[in-house]
NUDO-114092 format. One line per 2 residues: number of its first residue (from 1); their letters; for each residue x, y, z of C-alpha. Coordinates in pm, 1 decimal. Layout:
BEGIN
NUM = A = X Y Z  ...
! end
This chain:
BEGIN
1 = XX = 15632.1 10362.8 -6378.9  15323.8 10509.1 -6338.0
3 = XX = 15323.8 10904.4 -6406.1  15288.8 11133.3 -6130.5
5 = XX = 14976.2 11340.2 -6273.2  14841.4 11042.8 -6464.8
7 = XX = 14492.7 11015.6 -6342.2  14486.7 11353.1 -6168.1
9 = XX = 14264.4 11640.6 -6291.7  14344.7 12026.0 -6254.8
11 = XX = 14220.3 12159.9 -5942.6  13848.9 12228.0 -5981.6
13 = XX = 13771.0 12017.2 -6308.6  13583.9 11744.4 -6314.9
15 = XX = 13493.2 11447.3 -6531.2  13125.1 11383.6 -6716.1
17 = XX = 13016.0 10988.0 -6712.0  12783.3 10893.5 -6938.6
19 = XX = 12454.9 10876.2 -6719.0  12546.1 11216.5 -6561.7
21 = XX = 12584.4 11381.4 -6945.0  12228.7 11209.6 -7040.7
23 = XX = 12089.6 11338.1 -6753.0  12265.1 11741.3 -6814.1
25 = XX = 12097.4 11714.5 -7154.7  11784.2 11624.2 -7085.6
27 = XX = 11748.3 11914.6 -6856.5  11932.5 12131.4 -7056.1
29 = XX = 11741.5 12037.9 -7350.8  11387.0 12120.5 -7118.9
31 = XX = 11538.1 12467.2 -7033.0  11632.8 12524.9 -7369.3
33 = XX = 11291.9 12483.7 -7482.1  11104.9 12657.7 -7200.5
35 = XX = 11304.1 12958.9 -7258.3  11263.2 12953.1 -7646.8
37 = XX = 10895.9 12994.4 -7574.9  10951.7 13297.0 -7420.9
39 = XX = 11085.4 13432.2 -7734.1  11450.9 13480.6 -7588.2
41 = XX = 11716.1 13430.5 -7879.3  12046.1 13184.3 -7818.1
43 = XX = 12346.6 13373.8 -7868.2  12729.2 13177.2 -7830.9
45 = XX = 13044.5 13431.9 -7713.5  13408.3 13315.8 -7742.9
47 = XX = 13575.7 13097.2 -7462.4  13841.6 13330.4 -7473.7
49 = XX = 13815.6 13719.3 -7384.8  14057.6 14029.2 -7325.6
51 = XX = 14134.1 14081.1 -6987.5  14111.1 14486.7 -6978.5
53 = XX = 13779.9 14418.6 -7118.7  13542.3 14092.8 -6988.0
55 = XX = 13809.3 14037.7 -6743.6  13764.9 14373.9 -6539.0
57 = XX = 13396.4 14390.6 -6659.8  13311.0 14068.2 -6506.5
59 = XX = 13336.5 14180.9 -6133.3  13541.5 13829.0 -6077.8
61 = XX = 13847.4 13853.9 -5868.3  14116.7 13842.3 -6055.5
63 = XX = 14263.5 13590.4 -5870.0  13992.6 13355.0 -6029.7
65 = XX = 14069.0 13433.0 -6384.5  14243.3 13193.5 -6601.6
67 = XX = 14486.8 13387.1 -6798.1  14719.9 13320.1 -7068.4
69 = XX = 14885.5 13535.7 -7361.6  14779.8 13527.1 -7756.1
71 = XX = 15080.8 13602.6 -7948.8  15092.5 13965.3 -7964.2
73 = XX = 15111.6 13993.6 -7627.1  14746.6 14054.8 -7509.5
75 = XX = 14655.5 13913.3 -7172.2  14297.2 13644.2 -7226.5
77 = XX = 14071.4 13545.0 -6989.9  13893.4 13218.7 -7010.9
79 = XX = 13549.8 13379.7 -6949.7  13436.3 13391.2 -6629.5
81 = XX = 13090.9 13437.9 -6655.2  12863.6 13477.1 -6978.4
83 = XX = 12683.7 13842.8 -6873.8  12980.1 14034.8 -6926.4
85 = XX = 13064.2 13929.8 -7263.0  12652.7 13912.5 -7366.7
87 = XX = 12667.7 14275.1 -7243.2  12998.5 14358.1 -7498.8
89 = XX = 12812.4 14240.6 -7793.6  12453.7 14431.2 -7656.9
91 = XX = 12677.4 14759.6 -7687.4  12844.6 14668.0 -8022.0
93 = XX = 12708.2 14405.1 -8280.8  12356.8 14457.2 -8118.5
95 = XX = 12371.2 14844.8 -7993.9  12079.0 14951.6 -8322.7
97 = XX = 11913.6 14604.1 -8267.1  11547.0 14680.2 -8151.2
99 = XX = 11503.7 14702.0 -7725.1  11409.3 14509.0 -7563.9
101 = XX = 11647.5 14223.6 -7642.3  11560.3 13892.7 -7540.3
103 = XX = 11910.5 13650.2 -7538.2  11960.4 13342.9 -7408.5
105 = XX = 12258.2 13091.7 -7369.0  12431.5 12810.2 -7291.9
107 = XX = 12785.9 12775.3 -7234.5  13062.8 12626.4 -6979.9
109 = XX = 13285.4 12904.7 -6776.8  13614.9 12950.1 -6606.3
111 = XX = 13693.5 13010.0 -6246.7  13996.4 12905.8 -6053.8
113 = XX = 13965.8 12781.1 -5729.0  14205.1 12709.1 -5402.3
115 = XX = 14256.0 12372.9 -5381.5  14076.7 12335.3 -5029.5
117 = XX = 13803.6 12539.6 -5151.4  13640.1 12210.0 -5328.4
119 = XX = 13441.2 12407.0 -5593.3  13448.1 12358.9 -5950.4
121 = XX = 13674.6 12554.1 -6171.0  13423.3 12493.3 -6480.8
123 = XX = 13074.0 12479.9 -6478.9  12804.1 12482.6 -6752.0
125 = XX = 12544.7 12811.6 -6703.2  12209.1 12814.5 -6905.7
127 = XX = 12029.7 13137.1 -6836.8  11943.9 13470.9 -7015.9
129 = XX = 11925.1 13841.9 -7056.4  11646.0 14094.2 -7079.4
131 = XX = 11806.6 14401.5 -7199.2  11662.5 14769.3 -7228.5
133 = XX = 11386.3 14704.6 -7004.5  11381.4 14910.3 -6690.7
135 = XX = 11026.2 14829.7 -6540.7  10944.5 14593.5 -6307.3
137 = XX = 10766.8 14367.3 -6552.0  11086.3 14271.1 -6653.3
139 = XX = 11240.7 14176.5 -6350.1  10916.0 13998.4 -6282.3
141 = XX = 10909.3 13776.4 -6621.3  11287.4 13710.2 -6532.8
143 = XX = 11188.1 13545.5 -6167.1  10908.0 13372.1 -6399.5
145 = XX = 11098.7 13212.4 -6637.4  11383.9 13086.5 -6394.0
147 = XX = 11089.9 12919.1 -6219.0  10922.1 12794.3 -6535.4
149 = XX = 11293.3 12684.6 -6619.6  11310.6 12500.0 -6320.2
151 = XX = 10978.0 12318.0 -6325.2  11068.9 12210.4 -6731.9
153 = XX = 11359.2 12047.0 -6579.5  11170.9 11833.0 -6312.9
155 = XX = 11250.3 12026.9 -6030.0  10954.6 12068.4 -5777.0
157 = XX = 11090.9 12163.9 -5436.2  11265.8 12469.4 -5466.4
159 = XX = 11217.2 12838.5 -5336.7  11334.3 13181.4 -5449.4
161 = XX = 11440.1 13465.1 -5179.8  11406.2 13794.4 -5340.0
163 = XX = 11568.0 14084.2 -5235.0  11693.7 14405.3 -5344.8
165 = XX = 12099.4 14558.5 -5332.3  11924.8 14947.7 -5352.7
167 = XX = 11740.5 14905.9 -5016.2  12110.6 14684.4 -4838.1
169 = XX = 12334.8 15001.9 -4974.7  12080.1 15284.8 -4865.5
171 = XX = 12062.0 15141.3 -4533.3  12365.9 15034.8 -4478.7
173 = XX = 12514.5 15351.9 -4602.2  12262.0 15556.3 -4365.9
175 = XX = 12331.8 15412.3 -4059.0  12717.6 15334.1 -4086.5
177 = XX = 12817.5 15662.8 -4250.8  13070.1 15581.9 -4497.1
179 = XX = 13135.0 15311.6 -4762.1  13382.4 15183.0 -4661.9
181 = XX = 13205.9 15023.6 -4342.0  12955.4 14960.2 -4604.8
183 = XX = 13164.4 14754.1 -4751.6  13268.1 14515.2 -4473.4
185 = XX = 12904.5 14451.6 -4360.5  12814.2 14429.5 -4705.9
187 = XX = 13068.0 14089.6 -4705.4  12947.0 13969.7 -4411.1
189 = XX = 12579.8 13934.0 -4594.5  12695.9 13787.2 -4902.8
191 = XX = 12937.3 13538.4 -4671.1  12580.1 13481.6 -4485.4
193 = XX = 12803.4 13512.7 -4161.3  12550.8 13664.9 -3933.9
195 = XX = 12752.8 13579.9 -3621.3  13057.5 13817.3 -3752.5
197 = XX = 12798.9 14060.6 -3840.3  12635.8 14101.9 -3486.8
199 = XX = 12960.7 14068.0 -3356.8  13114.4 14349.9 -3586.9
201 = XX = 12796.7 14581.4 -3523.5  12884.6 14543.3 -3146.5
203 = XX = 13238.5 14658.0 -3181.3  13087.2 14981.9 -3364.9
205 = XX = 13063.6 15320.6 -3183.0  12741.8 15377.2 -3257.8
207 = XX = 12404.5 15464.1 -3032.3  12220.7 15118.1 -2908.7
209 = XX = 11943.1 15223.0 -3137.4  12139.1 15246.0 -3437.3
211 = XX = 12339.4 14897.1 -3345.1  11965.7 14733.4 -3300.3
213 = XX = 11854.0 14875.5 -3666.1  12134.4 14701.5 -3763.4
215 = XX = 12062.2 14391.0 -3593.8  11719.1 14435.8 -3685.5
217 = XX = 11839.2 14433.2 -4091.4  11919.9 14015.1 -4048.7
219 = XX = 11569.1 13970.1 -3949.7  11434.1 14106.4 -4284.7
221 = XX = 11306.6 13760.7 -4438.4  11040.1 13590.6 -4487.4
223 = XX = 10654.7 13710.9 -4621.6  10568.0 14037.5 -4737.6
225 = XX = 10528.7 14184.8 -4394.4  10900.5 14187.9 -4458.1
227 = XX = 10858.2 14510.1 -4647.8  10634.4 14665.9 -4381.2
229 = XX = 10949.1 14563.0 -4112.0  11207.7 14735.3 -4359.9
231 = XX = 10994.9 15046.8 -4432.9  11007.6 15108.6 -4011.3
233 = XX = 11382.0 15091.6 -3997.6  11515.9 15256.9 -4302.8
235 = XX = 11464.7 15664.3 -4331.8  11635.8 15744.3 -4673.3
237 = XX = 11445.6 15797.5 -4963.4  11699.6 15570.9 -5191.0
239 = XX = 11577.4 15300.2 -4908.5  11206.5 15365.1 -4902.3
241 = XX = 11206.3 15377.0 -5328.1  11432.7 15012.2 -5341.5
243 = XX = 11093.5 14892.1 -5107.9  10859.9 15027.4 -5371.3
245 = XX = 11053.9 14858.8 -5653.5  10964.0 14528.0 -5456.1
247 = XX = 10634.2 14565.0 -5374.4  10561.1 14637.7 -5752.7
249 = XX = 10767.9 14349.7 -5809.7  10587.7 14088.3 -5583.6
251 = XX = 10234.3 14247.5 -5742.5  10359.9 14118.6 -6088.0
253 = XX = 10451.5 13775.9 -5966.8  10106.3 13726.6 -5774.3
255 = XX = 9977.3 13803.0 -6125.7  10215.3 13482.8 -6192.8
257 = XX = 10043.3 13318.4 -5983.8  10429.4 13235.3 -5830.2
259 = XX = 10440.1 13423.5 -5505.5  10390.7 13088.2 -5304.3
261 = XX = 10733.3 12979.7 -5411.0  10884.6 13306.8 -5329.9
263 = XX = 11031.0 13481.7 -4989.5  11124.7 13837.1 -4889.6
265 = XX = 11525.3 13816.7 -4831.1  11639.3 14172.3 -4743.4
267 = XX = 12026.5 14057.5 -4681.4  12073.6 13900.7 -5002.5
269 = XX = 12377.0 14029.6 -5137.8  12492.9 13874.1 -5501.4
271 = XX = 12882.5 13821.6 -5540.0  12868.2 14046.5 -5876.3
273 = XX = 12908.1 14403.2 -5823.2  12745.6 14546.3 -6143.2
275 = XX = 12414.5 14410.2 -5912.2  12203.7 14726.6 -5873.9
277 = XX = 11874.1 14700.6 -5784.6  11657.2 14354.0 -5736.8
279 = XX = 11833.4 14016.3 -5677.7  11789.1 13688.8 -5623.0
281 = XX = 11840.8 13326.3 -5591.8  11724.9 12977.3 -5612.2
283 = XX = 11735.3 12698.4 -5332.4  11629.8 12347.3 -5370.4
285 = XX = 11550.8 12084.7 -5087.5  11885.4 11880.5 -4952.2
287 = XX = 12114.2 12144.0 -5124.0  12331.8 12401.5 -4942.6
289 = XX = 12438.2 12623.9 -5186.6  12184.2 12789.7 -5479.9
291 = XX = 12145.9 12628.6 -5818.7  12127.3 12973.0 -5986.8
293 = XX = 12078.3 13349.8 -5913.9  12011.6 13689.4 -6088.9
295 = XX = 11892.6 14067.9 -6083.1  11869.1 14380.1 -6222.3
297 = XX = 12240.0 14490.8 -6351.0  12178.2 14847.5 -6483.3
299 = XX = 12497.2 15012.3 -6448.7  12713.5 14722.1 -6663.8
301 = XX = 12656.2 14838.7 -7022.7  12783.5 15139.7 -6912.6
303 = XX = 13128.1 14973.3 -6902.7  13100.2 14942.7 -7262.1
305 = XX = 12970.9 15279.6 -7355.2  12655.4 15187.7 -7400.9
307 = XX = 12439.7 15288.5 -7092.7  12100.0 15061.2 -7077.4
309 = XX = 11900.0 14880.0 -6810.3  11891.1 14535.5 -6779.9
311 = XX = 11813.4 14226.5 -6603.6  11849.8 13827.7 -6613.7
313 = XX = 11981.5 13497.2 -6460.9  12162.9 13229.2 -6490.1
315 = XX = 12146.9 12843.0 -6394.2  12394.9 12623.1 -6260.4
317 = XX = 12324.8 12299.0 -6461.2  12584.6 12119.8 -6209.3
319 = XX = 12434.4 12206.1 -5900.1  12065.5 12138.0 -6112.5
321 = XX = 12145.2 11795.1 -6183.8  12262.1 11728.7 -5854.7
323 = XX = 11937.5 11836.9 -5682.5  11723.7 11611.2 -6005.9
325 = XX = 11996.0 11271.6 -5913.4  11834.1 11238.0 -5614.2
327 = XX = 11507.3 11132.6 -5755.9  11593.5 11058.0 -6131.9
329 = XX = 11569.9 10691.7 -6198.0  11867.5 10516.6 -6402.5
331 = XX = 11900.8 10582.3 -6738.8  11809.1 10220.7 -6944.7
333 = XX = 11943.4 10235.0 -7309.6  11702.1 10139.0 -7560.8
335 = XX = 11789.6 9869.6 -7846.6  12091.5 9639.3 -7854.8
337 = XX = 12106.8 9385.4 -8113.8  12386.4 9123.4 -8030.3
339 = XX = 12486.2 8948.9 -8363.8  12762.1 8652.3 -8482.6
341 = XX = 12958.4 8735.8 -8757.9  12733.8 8520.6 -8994.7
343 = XX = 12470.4 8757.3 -8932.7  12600.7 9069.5 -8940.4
345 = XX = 12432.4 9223.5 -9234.5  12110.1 9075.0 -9074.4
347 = XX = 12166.7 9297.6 -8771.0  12277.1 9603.4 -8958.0
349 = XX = 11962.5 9627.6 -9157.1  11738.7 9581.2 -8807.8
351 = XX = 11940.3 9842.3 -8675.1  11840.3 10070.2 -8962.1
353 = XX = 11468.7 10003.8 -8909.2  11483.8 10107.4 -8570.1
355 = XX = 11699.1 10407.0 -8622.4  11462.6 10541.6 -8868.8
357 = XX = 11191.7 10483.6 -8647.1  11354.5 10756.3 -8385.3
359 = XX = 11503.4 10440.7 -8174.2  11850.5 10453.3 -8042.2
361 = XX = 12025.9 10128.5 -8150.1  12395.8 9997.9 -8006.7
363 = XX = 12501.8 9633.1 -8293.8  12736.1 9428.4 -8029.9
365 = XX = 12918.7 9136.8 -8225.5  12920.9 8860.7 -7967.8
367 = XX = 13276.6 8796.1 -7988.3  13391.4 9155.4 -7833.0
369 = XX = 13171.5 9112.0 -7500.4  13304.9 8894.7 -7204.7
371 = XX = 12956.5 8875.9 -6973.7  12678.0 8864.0 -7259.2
373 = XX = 12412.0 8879.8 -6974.9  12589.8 9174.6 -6799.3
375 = XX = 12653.1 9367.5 -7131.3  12259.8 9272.5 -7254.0
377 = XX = 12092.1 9399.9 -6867.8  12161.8 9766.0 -6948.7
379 = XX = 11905.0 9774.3 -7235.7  11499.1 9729.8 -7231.3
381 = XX = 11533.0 9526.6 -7534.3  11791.8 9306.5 -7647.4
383 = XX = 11770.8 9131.3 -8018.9  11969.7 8820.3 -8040.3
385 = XX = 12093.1 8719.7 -8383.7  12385.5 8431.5 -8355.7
387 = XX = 12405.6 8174.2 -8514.0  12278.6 8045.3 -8929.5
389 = XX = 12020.9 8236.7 -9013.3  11695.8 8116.7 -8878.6
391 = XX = 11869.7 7981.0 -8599.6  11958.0 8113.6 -8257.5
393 = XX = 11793.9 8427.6 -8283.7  11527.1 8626.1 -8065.4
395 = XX = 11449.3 8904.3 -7826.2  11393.6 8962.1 -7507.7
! end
């Protein structure tokens, strides 16, 4: 009888075919390389992390953490994202190590999801961390190297929005008062649900002018006469320096030679609250949701005692593939050399001469394949070596 679970998966976890893992590690293996030219280090953290520590650090809900108990008693988090932890070991191992650090990674992590929800509960991130920088260079050669990272993977039609948490807070926080409304609009932003915005600003007692600078605030995208809009609505100095920050920023990434890829988004709101200051995120062509995101998280070392600036991103090699599968052509395997039993030692020492030339090789013995045709199609070259020797062999 068949088993009720038998086939099932936990909710949120997926299975990795073969063509889909060739294609995660060829871009993986471009972004790993792009970023190494950078000079940013690769740096592994546990899959498992205290809960009172990278759990509350994280700014995940804790209804997304995986949780379990080691056997003192300690409650574990699978981790749910890889800054957290990369900023525990910036404040320990690394706290004398010469600043900047430059640390990169590549690593699966853990999220629950609802069952209707449809996202996955584990998902490989390749990104990495600029730590005790504080200028605007360093947000700029983060932005850079996402893009660069992008490009080294094949992608060519994406965009970054740009935006910054500093100027969202200031003006929320000036024209609603208190945080706590600051908070609700804030959600409505990162939910991208405009409608329950303008609908919520309407329900506000507040003058018509202050209800149309809100209004106004979802109309904050696009160019950099964005910045010129948001410097006319927004009085408070916290507001007016957050502007600054960005038009510094988008100086350095015209020095980049980048800022045709890029657009103003002034109600981009990140779902990590140790976000401070500049954010942002990447979209590609056909895909709804971003393949990666980052920004300036200066307050998060703090957490572990260890006060610093810093910065970064992080990929979604997933969603990254999925955007590439459109276009990427099947993946052909190279060498397979079908042999009889007679010729077996034949075949292995072929095999060897290819594999130390750098080819990849699969030795079939002609007996264990039903369809010989079928099995041969999914190489570019197929050795045939049945038969006496001298007989029956050949390539195509």
């Amino acid at each position: 009888m068949t088993k009720l679970f038998m086939f099932e998966k936990p909710v949120g976890m997926r299975d990795t075919l073969p063509e889909l893992y060739q294609l995660k590690k060829q871009v993986r293996d471009a972004i790993s390389e792009e970023v190494a030219r950078w000079g940013y280090a690769p740096i592994e953290t546990p899959t498992l992390e205290f809960s009172e520590t990278i759990g509350a650090a994280s700014a995940i809900l804790d209804q997304q953490l995986f949780k379990l108990l080691d056997q003192e008693g300690n409650t574990l988090v699978l981790r749910p994202d890889m800054t957290a932890p990369i900023a525990r070991i910036a404040a320990s191992t690394l706290s004398t190590a010469e600043r900047p650090l430059r640390l990169t990674y590549d690593a699966p992590v853990f999220r629950s999801q609802q069952r209707e929800g449809g996202k996955s509960a584990e998902f490989e991130q390749i990104g990495v961390e600029l730590i005790g920088d504080h200028s605007n260079s360093a947000d700029g050669e983060i932005i850079a190297l996402m893009m660069a990272s992008l490009e080294k993977s094949g992608l060519e039609n994406y965009q970054i929005a740009v935006g910054h948490l500093g100027f969202v807070n200031a003006f929320l926080l000036e024209v609603l008062g208190n945080e706590s409304r600051v908070a609700t609009f804030r959600r409505y932003l990162y939910e991208k649900n405009y409608v329950g915005f303008r609908k919520a600003v309407d329900q506000l007692a507040l003058s018509s002018i202050d209800q149309r600078r809100l209004k106004n605030l979802l109309g904050l995208k696009g160019g950099t006469e964005v910045l010129e809009k948001a410097n006319d609505i927004v009085e408070s100095s916290e507001g007016k320096a957050a502007l600054s920050q960005l038009y510094q920023l988008i100086d350095v990434l015209e020095a980049y030679n980048l800022s045709d890829k890029i657009i103003i988004d002034l109600n981009l709101v990140m779902h990590m609250s140790y976000y401070t200051g500049t954010v942002f995120e990447a979209y590609s062509e056909g895909l709804g949701y971003p393949l990666g995101s980052g920004g300036r998280y200066d307050e998060l070392l703090a957490k572990f005692d260890h006060p610093e600036p810093a910065t970064g991103f992080g990929l979604r090699l997933d969603r990254l593939t999925e955007a590439l599968g459109k276009t990427k052509e099947t993946i052909i395997n190279d060498v397979c050399i079908i042999f009889s039993n007679e010729r077996r030692k034949e075949a292995m020492e072929k095999a060897t001469e290819f594999r130390q030339e750098n080819r990849t090789v699969v030795m079939q013995d002609v007996t264990g394949v039903n369809n010989v045709d079928a099995y041969s199609a999914q190489f570019s070259e197929v050795i045939y070596l049945v038969g006496s020797n001298g007989n029956g062999g050949g390539a195509r």
